[in-house]
VOBA-1610 file (N, C-alpha, C; in pm, whole numbers, padded with zeros to 5 digits, always signed):
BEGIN
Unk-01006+00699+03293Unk-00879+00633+03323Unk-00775+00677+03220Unk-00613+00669+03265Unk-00522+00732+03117Unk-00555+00616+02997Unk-00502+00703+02922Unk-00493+00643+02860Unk-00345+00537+02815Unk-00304+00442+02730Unk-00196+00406+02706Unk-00101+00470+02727Unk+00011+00416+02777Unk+00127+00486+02806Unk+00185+00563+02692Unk+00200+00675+02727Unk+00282+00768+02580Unk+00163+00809+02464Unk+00044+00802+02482Unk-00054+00824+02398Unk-00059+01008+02403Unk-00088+01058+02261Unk-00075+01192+02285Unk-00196+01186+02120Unk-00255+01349+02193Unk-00351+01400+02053Unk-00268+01484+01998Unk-00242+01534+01872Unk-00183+01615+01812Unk-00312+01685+01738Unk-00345+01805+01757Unk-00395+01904+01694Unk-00378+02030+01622Unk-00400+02024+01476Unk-00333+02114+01372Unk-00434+02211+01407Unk-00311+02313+01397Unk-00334+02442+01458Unk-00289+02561+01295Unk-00199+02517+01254Unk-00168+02579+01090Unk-00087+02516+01002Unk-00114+02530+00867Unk-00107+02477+00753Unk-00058+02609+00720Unk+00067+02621+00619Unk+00141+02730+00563Unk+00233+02677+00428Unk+00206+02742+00294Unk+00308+02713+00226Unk+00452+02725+00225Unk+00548+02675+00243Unk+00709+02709+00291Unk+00784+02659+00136Unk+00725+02641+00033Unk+00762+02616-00100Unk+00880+02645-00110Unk+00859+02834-00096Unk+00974+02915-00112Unk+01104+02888-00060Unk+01078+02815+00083Unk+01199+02802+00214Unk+01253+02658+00176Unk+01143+02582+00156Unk+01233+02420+00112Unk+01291+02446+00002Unk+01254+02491-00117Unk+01363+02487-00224Unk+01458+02599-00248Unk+01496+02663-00101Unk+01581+02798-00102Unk+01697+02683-00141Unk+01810+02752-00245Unk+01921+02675-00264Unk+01905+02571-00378Unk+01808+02511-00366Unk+01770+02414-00491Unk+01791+02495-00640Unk+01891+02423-00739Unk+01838+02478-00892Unk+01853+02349-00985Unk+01860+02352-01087Unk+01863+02247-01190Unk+02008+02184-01176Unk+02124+02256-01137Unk+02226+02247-01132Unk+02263+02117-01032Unk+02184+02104-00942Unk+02154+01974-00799Unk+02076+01848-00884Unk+02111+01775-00858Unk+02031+01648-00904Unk+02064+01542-00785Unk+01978+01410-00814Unk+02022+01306-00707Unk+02060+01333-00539Unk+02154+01285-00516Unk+02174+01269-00356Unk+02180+01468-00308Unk+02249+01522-00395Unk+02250+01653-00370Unk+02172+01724-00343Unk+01999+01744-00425Unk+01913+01779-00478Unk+01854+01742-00307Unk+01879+01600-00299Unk+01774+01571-00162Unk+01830+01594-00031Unk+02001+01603-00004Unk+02028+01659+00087Unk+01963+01811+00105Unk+01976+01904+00008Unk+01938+02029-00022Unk+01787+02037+00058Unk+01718+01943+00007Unk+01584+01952+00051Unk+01501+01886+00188Unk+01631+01786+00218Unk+01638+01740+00364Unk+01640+01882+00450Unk+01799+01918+00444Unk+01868+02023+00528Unk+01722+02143+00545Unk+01647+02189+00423Unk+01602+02340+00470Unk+01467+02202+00533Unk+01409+02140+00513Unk+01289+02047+00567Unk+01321+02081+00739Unk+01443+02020+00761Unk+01488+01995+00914Unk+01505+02125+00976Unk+01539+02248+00942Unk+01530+02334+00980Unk+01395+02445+00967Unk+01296+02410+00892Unk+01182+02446+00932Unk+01118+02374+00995Unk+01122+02262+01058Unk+01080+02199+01150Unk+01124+02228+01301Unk+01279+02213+01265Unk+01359+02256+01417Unk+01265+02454+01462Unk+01278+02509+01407Unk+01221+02606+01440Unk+01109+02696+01435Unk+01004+02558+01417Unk+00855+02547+01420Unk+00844+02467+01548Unk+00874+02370+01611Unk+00933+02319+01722Unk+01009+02368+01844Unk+00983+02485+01836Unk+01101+02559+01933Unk+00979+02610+02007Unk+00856+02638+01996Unk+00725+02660+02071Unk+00727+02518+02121Unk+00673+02581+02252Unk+00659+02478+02340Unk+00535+02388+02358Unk+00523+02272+02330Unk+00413+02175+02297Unk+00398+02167+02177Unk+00453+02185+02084Unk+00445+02189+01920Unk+00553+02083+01859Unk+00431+01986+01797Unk+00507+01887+01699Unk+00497+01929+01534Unk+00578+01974+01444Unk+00586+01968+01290Unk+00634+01914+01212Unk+00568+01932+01093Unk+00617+01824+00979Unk+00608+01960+00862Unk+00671+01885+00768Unk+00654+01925+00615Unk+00672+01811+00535Unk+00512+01849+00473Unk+00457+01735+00398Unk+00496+01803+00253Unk+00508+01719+00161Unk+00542+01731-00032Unk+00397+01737-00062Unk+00337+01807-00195Unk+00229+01812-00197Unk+00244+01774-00357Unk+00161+01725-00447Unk+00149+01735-00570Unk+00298+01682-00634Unk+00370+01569-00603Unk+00477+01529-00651Unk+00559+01590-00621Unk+00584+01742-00521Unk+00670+01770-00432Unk+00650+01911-00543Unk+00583+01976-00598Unk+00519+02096-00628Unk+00513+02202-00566Unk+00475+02174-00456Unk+00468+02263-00336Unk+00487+02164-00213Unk+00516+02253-00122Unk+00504+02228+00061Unk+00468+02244+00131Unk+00397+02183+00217Unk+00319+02228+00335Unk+00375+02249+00502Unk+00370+02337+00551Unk+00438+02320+00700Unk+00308+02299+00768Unk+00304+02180+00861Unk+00193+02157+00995Unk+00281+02183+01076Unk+00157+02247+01168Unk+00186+02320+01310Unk+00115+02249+01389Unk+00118+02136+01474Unk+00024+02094+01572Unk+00039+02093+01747Unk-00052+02084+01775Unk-00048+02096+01930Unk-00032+01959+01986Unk+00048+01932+02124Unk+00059+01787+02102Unk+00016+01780+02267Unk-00092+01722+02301Unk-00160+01742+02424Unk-00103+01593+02485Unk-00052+01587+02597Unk-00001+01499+02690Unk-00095+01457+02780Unk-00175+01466+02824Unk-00283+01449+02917Unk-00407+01347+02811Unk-00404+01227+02806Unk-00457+01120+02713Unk-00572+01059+02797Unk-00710+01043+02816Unk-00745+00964+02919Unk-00859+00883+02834Unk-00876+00729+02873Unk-01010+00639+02778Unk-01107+00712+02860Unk-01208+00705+02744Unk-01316+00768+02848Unk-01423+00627+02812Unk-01445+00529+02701Unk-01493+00455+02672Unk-01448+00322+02521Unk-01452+00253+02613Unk-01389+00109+02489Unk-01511-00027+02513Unk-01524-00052+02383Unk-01612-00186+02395Unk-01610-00300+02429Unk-01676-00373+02465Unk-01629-00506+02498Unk-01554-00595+02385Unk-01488-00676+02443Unk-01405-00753+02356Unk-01436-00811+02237Unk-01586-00862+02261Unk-01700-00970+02187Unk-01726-00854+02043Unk-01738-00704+02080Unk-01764-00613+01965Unk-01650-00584+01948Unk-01547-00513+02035Unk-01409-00484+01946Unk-01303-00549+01869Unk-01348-00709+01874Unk-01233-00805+01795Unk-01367-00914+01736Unk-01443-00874+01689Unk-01569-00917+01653Unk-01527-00992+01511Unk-01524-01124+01510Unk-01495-01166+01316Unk-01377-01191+01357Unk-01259-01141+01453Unk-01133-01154+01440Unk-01070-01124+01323Unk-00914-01152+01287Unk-00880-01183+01164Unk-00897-01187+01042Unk-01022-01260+01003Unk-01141-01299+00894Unk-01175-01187+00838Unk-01275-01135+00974Unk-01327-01004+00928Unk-01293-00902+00889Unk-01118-00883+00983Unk-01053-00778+00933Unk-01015-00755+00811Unk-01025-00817+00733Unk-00973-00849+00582Unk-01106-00882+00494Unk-01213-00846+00548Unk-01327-00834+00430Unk-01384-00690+00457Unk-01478-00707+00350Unk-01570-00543+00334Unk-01708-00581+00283Unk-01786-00560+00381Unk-01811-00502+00492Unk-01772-00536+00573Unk-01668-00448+00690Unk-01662-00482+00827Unk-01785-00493+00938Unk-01712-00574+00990Unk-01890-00565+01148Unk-01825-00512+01258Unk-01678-00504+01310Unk-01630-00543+01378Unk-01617-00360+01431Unk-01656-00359+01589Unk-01613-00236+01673Unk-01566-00220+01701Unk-01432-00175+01668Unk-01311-00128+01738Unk-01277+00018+01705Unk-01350+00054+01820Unk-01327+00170+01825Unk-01303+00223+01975Unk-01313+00344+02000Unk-01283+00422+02114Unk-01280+00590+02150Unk-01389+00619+02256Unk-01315+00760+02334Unk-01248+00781+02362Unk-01187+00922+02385Unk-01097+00951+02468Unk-01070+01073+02470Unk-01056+01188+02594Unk-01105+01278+02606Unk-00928+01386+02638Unk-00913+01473+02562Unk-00804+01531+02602Unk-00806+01643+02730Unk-00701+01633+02792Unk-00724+01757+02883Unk-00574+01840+02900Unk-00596+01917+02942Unk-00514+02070+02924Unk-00511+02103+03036Unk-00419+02191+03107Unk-00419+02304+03243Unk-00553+02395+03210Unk-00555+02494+03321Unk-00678+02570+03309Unk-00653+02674+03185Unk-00559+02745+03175Unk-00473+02844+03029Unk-00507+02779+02922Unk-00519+02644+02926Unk-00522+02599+02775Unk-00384+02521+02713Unk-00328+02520+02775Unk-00164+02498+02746Unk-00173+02354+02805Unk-00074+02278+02720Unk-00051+02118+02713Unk+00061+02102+02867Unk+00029+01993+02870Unk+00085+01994+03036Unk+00071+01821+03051Unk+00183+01725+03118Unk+00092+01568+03180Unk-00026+01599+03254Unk-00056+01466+03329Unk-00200+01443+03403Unk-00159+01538+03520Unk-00236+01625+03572Unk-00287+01682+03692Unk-00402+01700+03735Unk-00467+01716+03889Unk-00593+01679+03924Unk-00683+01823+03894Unk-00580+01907+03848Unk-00668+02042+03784Unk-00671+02066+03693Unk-00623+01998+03555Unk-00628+01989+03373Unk-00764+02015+03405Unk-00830+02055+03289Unk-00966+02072+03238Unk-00938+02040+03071Unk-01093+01955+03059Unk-01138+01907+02922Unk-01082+02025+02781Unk-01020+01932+02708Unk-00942+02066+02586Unk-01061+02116+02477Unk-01085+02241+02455Unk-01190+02302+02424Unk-01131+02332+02261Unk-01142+02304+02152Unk-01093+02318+02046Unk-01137+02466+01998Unk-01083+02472+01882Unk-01159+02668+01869Unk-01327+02603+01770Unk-01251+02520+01667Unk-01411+02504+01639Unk-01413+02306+01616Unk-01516+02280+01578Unk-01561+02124+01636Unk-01665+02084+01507Unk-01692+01988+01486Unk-01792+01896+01437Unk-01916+01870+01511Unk-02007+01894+01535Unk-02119+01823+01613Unk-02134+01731+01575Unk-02217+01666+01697Unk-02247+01499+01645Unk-02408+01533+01587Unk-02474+01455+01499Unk-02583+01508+01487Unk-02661+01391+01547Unk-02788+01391+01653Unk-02832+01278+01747Unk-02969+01224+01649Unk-03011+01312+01533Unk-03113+01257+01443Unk-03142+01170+01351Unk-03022+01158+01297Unk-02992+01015+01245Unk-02976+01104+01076Unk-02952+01013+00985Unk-02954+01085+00841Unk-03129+01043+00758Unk-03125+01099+00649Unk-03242+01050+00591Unk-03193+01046+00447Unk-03297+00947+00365Unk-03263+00952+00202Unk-03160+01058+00112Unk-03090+01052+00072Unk-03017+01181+00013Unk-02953+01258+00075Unk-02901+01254+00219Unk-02812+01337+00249Unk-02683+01307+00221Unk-02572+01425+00243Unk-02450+01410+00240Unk-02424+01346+00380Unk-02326+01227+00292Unk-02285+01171+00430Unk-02096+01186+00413Unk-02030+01215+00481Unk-01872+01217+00460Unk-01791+01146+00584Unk-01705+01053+00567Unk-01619+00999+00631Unk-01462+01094+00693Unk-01464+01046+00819Unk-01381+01165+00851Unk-01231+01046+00835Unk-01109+01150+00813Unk-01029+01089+00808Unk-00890+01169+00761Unk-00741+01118+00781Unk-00670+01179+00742Unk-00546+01091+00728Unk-00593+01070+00588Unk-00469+01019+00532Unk-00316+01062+00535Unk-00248+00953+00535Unk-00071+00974+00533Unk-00050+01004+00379Unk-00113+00966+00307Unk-00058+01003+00178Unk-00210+01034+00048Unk-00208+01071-00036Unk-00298+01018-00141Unk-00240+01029-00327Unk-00271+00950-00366Unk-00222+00926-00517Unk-00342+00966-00613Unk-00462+01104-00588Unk-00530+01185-00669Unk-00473+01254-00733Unk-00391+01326-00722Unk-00323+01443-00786Unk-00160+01354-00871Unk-00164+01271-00887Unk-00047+01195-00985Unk-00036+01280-01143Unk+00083+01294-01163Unk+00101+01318-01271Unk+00104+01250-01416Unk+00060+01260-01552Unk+00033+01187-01644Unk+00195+01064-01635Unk+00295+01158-01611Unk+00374+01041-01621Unk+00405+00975-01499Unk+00359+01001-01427Unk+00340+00950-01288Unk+00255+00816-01300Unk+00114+00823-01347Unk+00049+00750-01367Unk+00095+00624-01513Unk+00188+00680-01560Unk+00223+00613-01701Unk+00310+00524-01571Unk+00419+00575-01548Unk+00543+00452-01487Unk+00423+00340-01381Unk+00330+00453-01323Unk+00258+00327-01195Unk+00298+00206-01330Unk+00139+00193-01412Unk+00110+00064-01514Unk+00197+00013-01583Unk+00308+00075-01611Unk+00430+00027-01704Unk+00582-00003-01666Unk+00563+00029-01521Unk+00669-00072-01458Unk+00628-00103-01347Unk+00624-00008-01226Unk+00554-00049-01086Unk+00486-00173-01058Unk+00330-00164-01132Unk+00273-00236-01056Unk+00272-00382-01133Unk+00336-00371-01218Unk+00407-00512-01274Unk+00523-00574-01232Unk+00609-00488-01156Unk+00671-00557-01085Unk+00657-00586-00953Unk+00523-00558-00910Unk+00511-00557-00752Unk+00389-00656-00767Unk+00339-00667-00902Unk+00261-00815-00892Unk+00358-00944-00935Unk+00477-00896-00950Unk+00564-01031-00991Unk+00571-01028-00865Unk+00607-00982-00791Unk+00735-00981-00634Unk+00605-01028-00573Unk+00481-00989-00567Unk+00393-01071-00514Unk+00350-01252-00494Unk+00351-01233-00607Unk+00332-01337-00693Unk+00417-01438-00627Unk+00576-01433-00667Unk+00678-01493-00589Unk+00658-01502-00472Unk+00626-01413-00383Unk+00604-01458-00241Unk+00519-01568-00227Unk+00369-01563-00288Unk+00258-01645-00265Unk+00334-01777-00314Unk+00396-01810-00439Unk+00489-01888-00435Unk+00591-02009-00375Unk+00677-01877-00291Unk+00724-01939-00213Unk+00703-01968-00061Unk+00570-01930-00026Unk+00478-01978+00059Unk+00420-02113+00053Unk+00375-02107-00078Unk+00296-02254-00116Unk+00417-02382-00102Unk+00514-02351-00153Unk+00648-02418-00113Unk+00752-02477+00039Unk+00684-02354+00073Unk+00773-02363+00214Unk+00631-02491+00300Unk+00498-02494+00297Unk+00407-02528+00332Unk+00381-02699+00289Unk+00417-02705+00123Unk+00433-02829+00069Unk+00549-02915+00176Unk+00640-02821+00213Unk+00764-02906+00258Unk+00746-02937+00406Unk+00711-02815+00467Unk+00637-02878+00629Unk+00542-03011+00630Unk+00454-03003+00508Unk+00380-03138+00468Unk+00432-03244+00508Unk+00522-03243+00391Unk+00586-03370+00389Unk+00722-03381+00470Unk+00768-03305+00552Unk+00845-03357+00705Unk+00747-03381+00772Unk+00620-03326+00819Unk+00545-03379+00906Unk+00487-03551+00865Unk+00478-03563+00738Unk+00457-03718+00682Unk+00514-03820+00712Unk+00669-03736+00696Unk+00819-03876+00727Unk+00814-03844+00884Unk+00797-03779+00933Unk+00833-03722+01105Unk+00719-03850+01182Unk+00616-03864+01132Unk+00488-03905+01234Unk+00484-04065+01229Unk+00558-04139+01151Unk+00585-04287+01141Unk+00708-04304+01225Unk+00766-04214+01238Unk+00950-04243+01283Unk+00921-04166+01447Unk+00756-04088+01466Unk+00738-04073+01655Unk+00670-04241+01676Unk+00598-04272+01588Unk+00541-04378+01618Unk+00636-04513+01707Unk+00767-04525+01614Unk+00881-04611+01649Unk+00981-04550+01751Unk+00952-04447+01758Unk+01013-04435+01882Unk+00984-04361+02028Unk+00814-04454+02029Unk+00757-04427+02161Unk+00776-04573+02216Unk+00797-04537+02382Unk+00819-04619+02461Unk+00712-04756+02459Unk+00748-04881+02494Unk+00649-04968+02507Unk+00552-04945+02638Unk+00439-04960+02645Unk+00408-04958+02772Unk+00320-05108+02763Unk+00335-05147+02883Unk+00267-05281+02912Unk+00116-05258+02970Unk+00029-05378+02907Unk-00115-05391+02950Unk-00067-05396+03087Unk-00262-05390+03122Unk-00315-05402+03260Unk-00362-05558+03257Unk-00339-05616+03405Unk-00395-05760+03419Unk-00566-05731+03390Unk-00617-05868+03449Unk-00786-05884+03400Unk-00820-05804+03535Unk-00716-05835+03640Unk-00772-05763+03805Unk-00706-05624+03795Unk-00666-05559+03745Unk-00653-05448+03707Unk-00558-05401+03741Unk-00444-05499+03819Unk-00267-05442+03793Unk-00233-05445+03678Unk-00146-05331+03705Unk-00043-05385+03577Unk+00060-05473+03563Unk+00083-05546+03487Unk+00213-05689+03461Unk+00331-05655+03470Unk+00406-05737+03567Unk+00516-05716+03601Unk+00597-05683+03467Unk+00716-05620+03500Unk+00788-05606+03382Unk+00888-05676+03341Unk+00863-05746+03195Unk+00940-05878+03187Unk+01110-05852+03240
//
């Protein structure tokens, strides 16, 4: 079945240093808003014309505190279909709760199988796409692992903070994350506050519904109810 409306795979196809091309124009002489227009403007134009192939989404990512640059080249396949999702009971399993502890239990996960014209070329749903054949793949392995193997998590981060620089890592501890545990802090704060005060309107609120609910009159012993005085 499709998948979600507007759902698309993007598959990197090349990784290229463009170092040279983002900081064409850049010198010491640029600082501030200048420096980053400079490095906006050539960004957007190696993108615009990495993008000019047809089915191709790109980016340029900063690498190493913006050291170097990376241009992605990906393929962006339009043809999205579920091929398998779990039941509700495993995919929202723990709810809430769970989502916010470690170990997770909870399955939420999913197939989903891309497809392509017969060429290979990205195209919407048609009843002649065929399954997209990557150049190379991961196997699944059906044996299971044993004591001591390598096991690796697949994944691809939006960002990572390994490669920080000494003073990179100096400002995190010596201003950052002291001020983002104050600003925290304050929130939890003024949560506990806003919560105290719903308290106590709901306290004064629930004596003052009491007085101003309607009277209603008993039932006789024969089980009318009494006229109304």
């Amino acid at each position: 079945m499709p998948a979600a409306p507007g759902s698309r795979i993007h598959v990197i196809e090349d990784m290229r240093d463009v170092t040279a091309e983002i900081l064409k124009g850049v010198s010491d002489k640029l600082n501030g808003f200048a420096r980053y227009e400079r490095l906006a403007t050539n960004r957007k134009a190696l993108i615009a014309a990495c993008e000019g192939q047809p089915n191709r989404r790109c980016d340029v990512g900063a690498y190493y505190g913006g050291a170097s640059y990376y241009l992605q080249q990906k393929l962006e396949i339009e043809d999205v279909r579920l091929v398998y999702a779990p039941a509700l009971g495993i995919g929202n399993f723990g709810g809430e709760t769970d989502n916010w502890m470690w170990p997770r239990h909870t399955g939420d996960f999913g197939f989903y199988r891309a497809y392509v014209a017969p060429d290979g070329s990205s195209r919407p749903y048609a009843r002649d796409n065929v399954p997209y054949r990557p150049k190379s793949w991961l196997p699944i392995a059906c044996a299971g692992v044993k004591e001591g193997d390598l096991v690796m998590v697949a994944g691809f981060p939006g960002a990572t903070h390994q490669f920080l620089t000494a003073d990179e890592v100096r400002f995190n501890f010596a201003q950052f994350e002291p001020r983002l545990q104050r600003s925290l802090s304050d929130y939890a704060a003024q949560i506990k506050r806003q919560r105290q005060a719903i308290a106590r309107r709901r306290s004064i609120d629930r004596p003052l519904h009491k007085l101003a609910r309607p009277k209603t009159h008993g039932k006789s012993r024969k089980g009318n109810r009494s006229a109304p005085e």
